[in-house]
Each structure stands twice: as C-alpha cells, then as structure tokens.
PQR file with spaces between the fields and no chain letter, atoms N, CA, C, O and H, PARSE charges and radii, in Angstrom:
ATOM       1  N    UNK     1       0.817   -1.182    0.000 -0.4000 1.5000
ATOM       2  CA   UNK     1       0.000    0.000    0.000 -0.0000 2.0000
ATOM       3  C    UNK     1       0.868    1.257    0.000  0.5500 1.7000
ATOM       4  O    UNK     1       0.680    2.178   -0.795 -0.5500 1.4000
ATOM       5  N    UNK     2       1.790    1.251    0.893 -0.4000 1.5000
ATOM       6  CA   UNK     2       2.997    2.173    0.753 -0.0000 2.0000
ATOM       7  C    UNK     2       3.325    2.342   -0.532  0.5500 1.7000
ATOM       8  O    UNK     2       3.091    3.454   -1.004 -0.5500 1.4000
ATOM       9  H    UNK     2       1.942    0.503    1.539  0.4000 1.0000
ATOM      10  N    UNK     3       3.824    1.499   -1.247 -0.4000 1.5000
ATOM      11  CA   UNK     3       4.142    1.932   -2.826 -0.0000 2.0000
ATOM      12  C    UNK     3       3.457    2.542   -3.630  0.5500 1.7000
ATOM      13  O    UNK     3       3.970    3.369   -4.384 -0.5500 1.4000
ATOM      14  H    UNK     3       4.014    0.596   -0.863  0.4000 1.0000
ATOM      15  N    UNK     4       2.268    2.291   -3.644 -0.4000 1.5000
ATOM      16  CA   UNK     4       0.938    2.364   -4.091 -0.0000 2.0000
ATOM      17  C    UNK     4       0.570    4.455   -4.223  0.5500 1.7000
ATOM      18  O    UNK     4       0.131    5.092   -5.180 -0.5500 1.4000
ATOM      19  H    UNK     4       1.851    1.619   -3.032  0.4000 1.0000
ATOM      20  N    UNK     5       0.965    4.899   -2.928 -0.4000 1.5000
ATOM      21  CA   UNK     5       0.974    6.303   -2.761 -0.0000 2.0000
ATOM      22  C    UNK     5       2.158    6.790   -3.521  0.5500 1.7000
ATOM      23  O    UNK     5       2.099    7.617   -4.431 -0.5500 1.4000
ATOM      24  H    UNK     5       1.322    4.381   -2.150  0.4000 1.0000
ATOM      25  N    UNK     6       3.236    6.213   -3.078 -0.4000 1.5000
ATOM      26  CA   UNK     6       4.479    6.803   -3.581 -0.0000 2.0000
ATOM      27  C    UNK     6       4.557    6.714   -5.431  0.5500 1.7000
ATOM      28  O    UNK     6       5.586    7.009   -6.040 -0.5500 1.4000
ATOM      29  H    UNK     6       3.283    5.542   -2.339  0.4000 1.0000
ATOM      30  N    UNK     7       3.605    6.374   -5.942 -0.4000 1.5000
ATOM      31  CA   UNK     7       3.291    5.848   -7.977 -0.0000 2.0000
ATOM      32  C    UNK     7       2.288    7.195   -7.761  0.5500 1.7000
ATOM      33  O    UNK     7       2.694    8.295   -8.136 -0.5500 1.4000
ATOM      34  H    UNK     7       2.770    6.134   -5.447  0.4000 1.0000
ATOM      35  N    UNK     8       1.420    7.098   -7.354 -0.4000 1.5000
ATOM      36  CA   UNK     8       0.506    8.324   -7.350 -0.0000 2.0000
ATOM      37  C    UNK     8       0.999    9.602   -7.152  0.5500 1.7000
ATOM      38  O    UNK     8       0.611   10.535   -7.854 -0.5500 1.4000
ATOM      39  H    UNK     8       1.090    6.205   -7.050  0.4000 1.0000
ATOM      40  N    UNK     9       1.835    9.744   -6.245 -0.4000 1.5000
ATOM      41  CA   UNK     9       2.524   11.139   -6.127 -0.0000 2.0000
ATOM      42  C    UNK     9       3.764   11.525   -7.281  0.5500 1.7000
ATOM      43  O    UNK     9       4.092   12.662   -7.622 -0.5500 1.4000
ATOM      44  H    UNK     9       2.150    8.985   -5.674  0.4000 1.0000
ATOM      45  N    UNK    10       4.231   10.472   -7.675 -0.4000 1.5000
ATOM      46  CA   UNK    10       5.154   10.685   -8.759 -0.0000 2.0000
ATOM      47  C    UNK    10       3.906   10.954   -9.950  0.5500 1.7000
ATOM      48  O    UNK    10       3.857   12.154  -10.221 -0.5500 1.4000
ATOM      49  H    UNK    10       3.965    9.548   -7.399  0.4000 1.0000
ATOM      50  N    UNK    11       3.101   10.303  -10.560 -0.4000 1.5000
ATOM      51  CA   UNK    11       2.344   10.681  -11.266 -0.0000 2.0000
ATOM      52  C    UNK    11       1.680   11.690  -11.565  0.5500 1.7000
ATOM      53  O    UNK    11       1.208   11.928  -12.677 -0.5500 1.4000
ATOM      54  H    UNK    11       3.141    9.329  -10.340  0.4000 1.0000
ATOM      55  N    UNK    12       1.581   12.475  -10.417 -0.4000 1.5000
ATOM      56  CA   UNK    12       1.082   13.675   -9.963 -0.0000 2.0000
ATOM      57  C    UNK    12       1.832   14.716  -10.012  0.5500 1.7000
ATOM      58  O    UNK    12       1.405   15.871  -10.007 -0.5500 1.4000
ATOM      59  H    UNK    12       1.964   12.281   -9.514  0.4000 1.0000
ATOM      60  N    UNK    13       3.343   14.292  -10.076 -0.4000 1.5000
ATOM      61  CA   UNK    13       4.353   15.127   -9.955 -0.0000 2.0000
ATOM      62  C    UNK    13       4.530   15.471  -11.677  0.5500 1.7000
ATOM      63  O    UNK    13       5.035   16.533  -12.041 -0.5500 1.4000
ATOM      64  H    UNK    13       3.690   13.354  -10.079  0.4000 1.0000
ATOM      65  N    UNK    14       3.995   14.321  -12.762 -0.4000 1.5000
ATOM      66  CA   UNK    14       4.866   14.422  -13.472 -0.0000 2.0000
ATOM      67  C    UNK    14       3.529   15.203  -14.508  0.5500 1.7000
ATOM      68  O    UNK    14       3.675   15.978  -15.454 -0.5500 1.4000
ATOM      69  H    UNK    14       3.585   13.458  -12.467  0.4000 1.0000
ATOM      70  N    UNK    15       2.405   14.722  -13.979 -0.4000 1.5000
ATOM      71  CA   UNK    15       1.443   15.768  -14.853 -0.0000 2.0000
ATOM      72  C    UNK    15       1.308   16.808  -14.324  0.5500 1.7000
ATOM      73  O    UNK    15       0.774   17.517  -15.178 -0.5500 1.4000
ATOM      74  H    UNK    15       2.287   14.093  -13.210  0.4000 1.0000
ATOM      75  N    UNK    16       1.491   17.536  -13.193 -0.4000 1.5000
ATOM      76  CA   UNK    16       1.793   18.549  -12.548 -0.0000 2.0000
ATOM      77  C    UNK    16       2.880   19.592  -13.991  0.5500 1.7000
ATOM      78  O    UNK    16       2.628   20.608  -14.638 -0.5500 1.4000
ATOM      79  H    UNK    16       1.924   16.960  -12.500  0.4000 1.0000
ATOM      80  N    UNK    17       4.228   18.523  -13.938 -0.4000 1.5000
ATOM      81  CA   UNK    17       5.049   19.105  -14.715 -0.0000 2.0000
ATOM      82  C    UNK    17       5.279   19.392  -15.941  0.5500 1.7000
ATOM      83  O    UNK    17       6.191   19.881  -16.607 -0.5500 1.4000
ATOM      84  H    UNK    17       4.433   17.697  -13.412  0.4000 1.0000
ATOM      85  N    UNK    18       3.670   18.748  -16.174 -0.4000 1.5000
ATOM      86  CA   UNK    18       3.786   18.831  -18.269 -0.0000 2.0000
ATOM      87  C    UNK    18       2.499   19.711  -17.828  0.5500 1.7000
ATOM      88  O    UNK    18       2.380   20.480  -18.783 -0.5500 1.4000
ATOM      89  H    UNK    18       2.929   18.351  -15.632  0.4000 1.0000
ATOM      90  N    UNK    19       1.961   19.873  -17.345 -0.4000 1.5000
ATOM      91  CA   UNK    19       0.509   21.410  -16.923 -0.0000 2.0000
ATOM      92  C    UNK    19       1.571   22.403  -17.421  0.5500 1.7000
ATOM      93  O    UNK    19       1.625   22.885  -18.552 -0.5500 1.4000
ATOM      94  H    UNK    19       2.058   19.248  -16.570  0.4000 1.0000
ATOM      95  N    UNK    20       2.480   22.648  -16.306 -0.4000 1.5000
ATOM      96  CA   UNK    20       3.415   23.801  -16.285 -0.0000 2.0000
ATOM      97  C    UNK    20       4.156   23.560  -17.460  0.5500 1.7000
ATOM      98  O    UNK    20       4.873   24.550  -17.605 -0.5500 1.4000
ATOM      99  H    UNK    20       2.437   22.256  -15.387  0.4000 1.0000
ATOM     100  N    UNK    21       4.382   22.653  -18.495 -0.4000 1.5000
ATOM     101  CA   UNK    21       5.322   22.873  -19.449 -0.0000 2.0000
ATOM     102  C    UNK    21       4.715   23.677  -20.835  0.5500 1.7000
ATOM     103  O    UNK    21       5.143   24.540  -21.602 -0.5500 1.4000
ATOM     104  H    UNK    21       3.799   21.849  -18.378  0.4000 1.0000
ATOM     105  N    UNK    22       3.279   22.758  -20.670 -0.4000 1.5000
ATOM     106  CA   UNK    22       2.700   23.467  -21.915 -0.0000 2.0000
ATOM     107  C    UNK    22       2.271   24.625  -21.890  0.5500 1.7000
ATOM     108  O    UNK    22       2.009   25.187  -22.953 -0.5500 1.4000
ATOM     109  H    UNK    22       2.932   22.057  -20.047  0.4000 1.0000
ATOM     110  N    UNK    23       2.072   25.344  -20.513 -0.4000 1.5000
ATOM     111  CA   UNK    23       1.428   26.821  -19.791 -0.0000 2.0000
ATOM     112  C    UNK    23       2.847   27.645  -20.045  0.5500 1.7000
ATOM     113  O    UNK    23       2.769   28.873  -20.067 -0.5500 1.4000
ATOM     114  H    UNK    23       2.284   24.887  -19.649  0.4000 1.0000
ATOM     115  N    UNK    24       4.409   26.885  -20.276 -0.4000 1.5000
ATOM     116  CA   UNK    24       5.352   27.895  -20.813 -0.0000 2.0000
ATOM     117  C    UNK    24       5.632   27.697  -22.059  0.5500 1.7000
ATOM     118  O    UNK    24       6.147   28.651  -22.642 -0.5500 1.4000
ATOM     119  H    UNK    24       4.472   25.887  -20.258  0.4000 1.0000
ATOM     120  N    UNK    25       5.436   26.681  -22.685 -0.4000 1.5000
ATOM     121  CA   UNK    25       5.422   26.795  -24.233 -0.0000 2.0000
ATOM     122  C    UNK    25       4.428   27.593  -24.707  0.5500 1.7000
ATOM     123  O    UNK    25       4.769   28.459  -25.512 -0.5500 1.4000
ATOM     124  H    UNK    25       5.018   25.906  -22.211  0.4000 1.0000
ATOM     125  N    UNK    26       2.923   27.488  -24.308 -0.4000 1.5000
ATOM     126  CA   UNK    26       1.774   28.789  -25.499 -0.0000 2.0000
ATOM     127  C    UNK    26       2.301   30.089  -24.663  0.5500 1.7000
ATOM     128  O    UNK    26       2.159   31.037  -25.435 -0.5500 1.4000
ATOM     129  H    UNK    26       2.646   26.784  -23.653  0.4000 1.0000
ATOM     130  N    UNK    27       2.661   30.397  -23.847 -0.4000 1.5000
ATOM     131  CA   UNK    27       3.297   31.521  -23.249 -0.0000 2.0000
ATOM     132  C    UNK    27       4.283   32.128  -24.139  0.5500 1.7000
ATOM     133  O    UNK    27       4.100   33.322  -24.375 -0.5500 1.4000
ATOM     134  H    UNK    27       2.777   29.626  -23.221  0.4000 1.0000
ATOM     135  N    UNK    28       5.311   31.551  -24.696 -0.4000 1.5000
ATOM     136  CA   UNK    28       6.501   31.806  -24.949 -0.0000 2.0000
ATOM     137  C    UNK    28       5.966   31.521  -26.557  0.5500 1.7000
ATOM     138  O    UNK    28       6.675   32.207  -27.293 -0.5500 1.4000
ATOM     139  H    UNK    28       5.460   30.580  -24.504  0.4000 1.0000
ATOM     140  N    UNK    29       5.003   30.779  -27.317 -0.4000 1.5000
ATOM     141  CA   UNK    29       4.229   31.245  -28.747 -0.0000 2.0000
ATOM     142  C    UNK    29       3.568   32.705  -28.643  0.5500 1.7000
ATOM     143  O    UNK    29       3.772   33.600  -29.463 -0.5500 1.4000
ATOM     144  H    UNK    29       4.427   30.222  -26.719  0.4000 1.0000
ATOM     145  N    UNK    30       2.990   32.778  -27.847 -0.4000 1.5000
ATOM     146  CA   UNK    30       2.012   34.044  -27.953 -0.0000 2.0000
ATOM     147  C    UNK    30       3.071   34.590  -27.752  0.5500 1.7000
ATOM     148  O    UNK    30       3.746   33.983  -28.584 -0.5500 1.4000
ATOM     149  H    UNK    30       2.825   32.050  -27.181  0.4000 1.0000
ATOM     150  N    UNK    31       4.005   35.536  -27.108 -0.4000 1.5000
ATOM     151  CA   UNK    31       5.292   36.331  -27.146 -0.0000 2.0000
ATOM     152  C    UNK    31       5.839   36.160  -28.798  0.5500 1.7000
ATOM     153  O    UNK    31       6.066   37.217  -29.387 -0.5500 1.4000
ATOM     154  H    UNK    31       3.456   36.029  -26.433  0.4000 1.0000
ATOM     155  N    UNK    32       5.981   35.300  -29.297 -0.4000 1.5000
ATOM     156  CA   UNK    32       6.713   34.888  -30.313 -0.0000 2.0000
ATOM     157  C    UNK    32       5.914   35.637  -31.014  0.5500 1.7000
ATOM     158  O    UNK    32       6.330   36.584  -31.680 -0.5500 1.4000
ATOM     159  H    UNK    32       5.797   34.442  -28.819  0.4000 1.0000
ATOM     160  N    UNK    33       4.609   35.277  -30.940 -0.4000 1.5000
ATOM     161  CA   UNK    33       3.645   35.429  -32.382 -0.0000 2.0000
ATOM     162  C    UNK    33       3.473   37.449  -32.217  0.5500 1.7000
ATOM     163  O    UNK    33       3.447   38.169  -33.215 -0.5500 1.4000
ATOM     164  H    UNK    33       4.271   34.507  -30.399  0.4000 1.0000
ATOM     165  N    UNK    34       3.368   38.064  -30.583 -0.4000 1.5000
ATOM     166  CA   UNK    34       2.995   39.407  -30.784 -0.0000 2.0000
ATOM     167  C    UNK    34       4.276   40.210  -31.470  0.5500 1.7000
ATOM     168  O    UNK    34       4.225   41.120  -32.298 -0.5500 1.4000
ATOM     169  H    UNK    34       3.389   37.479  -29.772  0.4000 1.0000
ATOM     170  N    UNK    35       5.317   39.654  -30.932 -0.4000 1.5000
ATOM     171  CA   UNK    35       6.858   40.102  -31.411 -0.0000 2.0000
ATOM     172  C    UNK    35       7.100   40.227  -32.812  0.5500 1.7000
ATOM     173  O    UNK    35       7.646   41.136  -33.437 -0.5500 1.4000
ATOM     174  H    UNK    35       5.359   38.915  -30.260  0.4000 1.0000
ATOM     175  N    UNK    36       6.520   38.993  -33.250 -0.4000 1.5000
ATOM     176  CA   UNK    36       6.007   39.360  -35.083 -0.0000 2.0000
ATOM     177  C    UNK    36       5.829   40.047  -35.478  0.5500 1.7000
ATOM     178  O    UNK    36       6.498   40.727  -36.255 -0.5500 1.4000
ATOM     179  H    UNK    36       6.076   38.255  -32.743  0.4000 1.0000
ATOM     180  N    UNK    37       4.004   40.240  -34.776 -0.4000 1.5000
ATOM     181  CA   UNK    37       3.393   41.285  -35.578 -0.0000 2.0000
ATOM     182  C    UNK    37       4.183   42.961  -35.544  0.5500 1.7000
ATOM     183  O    UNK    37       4.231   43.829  -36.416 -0.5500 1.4000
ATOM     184  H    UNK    37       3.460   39.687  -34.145  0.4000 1.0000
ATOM     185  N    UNK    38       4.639   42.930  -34.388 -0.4000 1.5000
ATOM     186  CA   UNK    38       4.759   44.115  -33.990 -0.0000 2.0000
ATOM     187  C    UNK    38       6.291   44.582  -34.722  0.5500 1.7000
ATOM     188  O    UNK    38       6.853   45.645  -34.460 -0.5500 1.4000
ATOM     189  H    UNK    38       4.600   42.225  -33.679  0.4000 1.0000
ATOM     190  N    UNK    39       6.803   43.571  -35.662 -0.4000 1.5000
ATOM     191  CA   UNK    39       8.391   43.740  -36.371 -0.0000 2.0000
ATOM     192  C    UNK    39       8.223   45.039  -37.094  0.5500 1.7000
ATOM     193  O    UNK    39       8.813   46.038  -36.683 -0.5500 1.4000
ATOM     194  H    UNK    39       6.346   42.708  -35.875  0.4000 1.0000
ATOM     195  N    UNK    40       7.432   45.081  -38.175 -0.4000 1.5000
ATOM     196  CA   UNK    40       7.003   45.978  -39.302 -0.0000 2.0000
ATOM     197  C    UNK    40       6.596   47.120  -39.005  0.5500 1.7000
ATOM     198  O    UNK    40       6.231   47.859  -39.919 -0.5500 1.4000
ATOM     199  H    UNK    40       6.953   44.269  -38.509  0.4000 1.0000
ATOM     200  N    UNK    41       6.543   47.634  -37.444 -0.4000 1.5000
ATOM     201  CA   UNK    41       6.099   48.729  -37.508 -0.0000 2.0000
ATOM     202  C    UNK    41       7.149   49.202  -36.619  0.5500 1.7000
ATOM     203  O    UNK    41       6.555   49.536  -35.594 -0.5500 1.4000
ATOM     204  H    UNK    41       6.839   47.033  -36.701  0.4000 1.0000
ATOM     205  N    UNK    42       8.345   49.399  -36.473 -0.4000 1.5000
ATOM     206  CA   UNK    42       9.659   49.574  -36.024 -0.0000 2.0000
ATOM     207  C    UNK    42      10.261   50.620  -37.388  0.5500 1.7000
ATOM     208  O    UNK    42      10.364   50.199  -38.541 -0.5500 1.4000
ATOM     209  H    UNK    42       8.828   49.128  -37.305  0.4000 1.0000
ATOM     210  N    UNK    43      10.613   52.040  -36.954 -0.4000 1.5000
ATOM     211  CA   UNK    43      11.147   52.955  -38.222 -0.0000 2.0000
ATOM     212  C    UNK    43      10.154   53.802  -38.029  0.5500 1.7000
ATOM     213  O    UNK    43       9.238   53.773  -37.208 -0.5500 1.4000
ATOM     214  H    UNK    43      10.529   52.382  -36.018  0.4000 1.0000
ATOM     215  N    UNK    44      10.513   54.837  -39.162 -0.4000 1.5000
ATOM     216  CA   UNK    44       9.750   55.580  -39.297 -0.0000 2.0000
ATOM     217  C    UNK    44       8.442   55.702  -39.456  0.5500 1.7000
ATOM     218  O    UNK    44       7.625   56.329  -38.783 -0.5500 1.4000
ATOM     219  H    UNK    44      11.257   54.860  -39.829  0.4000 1.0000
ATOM     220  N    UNK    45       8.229   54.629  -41.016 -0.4000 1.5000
ATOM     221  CA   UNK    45       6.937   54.600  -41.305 -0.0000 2.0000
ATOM     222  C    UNK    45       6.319   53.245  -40.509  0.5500 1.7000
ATOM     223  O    UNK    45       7.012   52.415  -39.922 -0.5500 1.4000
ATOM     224  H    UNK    45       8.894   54.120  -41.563  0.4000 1.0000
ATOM     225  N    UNK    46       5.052   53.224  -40.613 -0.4000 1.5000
ATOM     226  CA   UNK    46       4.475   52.025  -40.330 -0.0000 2.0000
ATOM     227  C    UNK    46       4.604   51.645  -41.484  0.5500 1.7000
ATOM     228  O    UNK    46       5.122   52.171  -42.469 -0.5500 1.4000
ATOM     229  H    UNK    46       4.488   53.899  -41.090  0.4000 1.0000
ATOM     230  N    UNK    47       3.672   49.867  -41.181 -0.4000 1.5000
ATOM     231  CA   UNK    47       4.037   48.815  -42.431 -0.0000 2.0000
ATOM     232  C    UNK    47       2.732   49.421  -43.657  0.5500 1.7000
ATOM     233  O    UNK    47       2.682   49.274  -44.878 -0.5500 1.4000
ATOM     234  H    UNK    47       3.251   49.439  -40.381  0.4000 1.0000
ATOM     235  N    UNK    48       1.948   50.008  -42.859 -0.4000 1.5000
ATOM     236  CA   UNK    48       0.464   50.186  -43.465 -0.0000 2.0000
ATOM     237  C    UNK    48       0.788   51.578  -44.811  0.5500 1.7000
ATOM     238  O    UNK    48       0.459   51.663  -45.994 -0.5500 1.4000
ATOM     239  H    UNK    48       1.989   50.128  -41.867  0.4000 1.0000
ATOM     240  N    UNK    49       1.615   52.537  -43.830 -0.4000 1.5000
ATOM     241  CA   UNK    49       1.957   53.304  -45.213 -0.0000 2.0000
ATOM     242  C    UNK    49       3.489   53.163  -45.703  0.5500 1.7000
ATOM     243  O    UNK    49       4.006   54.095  -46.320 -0.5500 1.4000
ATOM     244  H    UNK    49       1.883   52.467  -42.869  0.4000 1.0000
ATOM     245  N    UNK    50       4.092   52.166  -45.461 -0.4000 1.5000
ATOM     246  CA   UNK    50       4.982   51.628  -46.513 -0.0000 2.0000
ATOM     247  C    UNK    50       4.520   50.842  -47.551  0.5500 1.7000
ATOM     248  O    UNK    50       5.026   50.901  -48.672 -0.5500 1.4000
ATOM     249  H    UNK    50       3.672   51.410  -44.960  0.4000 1.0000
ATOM     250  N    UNK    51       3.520   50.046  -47.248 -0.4000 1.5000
ATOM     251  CA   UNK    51       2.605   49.408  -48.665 -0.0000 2.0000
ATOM     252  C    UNK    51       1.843   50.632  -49.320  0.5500 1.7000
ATOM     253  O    UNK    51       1.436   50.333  -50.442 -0.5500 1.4000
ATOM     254  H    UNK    51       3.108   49.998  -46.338  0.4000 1.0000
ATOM     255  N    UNK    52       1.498   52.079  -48.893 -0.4000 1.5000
ATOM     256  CA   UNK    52       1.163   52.346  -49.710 -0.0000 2.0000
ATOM     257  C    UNK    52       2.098   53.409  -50.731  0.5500 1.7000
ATOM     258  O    UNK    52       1.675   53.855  -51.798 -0.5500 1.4000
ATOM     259  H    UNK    52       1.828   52.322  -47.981  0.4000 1.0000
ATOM     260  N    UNK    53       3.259   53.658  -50.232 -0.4000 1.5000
ATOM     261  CA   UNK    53       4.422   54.259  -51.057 -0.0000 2.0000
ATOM     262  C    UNK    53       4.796   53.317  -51.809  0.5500 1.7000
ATOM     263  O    UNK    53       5.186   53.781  -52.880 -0.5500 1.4000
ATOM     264  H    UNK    53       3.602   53.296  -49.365  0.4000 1.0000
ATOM     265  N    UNK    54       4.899   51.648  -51.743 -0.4000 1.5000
ATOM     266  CA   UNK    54       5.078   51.191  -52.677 -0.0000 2.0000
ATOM     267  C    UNK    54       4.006   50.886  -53.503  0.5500 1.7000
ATOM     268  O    UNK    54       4.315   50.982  -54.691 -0.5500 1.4000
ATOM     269  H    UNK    54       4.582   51.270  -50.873  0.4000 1.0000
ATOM     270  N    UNK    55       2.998   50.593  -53.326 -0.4000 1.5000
ATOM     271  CA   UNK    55       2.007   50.495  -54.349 -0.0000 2.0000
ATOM     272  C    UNK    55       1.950   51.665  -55.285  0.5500 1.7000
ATOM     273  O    UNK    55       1.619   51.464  -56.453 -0.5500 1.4000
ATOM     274  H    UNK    55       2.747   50.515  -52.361  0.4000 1.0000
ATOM     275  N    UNK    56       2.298   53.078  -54.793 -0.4000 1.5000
ATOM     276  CA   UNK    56       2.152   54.313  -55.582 -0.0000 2.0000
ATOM     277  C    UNK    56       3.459   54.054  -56.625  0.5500 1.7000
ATOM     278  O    UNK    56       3.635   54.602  -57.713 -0.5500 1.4000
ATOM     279  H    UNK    56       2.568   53.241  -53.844  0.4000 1.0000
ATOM     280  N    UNK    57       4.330   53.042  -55.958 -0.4000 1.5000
ATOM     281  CA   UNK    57       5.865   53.308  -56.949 -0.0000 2.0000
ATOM     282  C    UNK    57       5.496   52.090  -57.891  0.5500 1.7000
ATOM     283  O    UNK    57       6.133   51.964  -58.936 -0.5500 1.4000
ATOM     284  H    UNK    57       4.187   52.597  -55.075  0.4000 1.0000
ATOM     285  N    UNK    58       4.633   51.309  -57.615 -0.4000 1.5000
ATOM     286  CA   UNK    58       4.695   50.555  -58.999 -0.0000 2.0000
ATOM     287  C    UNK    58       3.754   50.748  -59.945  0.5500 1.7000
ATOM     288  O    UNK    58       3.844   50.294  -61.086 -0.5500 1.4000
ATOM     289  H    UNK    58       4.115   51.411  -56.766  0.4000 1.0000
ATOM     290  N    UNK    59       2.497   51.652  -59.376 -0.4000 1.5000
ATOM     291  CA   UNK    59       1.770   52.285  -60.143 -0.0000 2.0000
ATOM     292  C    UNK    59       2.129   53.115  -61.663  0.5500 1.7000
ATOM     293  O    UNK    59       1.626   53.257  -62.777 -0.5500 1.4000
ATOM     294  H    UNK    59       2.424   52.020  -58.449  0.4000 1.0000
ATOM     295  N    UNK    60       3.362   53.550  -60.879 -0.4000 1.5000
ATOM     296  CA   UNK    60       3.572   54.869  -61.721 -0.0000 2.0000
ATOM     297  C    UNK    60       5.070   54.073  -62.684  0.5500 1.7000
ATOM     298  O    UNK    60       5.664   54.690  -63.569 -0.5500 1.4000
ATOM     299  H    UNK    60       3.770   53.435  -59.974  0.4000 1.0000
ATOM     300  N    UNK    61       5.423   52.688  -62.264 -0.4000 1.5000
ATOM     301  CA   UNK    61       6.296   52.091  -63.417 -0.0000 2.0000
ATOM     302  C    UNK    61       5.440   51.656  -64.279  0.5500 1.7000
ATOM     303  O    UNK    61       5.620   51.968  -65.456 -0.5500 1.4000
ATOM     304  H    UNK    61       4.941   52.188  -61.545  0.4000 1.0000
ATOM     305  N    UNK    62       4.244   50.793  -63.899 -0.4000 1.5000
ATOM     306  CA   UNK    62       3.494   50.249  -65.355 -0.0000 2.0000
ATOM     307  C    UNK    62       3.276   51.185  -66.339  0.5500 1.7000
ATOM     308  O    UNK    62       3.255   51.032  -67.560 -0.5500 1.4000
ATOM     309  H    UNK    62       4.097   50.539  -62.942  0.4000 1.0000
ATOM     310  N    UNK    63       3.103   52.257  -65.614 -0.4000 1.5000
ATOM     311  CA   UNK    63       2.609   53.415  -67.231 -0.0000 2.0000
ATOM     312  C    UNK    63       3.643   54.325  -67.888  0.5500 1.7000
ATOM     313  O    UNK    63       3.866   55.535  -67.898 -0.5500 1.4000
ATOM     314  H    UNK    63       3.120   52.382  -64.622  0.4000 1.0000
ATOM     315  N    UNK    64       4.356   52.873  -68.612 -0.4000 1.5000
ATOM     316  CA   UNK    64       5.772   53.282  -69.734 -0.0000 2.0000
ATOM     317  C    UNK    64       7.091   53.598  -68.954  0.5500 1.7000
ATOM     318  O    UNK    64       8.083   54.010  -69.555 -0.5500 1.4000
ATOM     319  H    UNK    64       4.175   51.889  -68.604  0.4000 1.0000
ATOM     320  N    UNK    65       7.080   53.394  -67.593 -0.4000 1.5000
ATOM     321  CA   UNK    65       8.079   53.734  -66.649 -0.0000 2.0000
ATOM     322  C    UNK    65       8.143   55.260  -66.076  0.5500 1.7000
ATOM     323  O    UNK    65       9.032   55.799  -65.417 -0.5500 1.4000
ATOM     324  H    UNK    65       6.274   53.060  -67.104  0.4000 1.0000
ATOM     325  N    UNK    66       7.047   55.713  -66.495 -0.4000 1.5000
ATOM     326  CA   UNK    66       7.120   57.214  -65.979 -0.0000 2.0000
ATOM     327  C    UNK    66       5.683   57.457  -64.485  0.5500 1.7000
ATOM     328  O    UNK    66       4.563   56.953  -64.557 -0.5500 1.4000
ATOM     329  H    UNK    66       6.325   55.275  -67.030  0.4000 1.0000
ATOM     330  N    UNK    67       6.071   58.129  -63.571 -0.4000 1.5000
ATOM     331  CA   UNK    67       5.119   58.448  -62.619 -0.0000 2.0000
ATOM     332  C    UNK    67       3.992   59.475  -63.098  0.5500 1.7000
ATOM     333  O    UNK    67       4.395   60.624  -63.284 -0.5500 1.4000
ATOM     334  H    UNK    67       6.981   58.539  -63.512  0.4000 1.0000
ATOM     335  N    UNK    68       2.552   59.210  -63.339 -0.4000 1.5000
ATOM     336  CA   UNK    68       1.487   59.501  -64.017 -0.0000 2.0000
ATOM     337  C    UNK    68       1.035   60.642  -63.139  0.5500 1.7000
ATOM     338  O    UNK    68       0.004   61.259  -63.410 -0.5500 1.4000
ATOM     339  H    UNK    68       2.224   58.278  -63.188  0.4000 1.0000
C-alpha cells in the first residue's frame, strides 16, 4: 500500500510538470507570435503606409516607366 501512494505522487508530480510545461510553451508562442506582428512597424513609417508608397511606386512604373 505504501508503494501504491508513492506511484501516485510521482504521477502527480509528473502531470503537474507537463501542466506547467505546456502553460510555458503557449506563453513563450504568444510572445513569439505578438513580437512578429509588432516587427514591421519599427522605423519611421508604419508597415500600413509603406505598402502604400510602394504600391504608388509601382503604379507609376506600369505606365511606360514614368510616374502619371
């Protein structure tokens, strides 16, 4: 019966320790994933009007290479 506790508490110990493993792995994704988003908007411009200075610059190559 003695043994019996001592399997249960290790068991307990060891899902205890994969609770806490996967609670620091999506921890340390979500960090990962906001750190992402947040790359592109580092500088001057944001990412939102750097797509649109380039969209204006390729606008103005399709028509014969000159800005319209």
């Amino acid at each position: 019966m003695n043994s019996t506790v001592g399997v249960r508490q290790e068991v307990s110990s060891l899902v205890n320790g994969m609770i806490l493993l996967l609670s620091a792995c999506s921890a340390y994704i979500r960090y990962k994933m906001d750190d992402s988003l947040r790359l592109p908007l580092t500088g001057d411009q944001t990412a939102a009007e750097a797509q649109v200075v380039q969209t204006e610059n390729t606008k103005g190559t399709q028509a014969g290479g000159k800005n319209a």
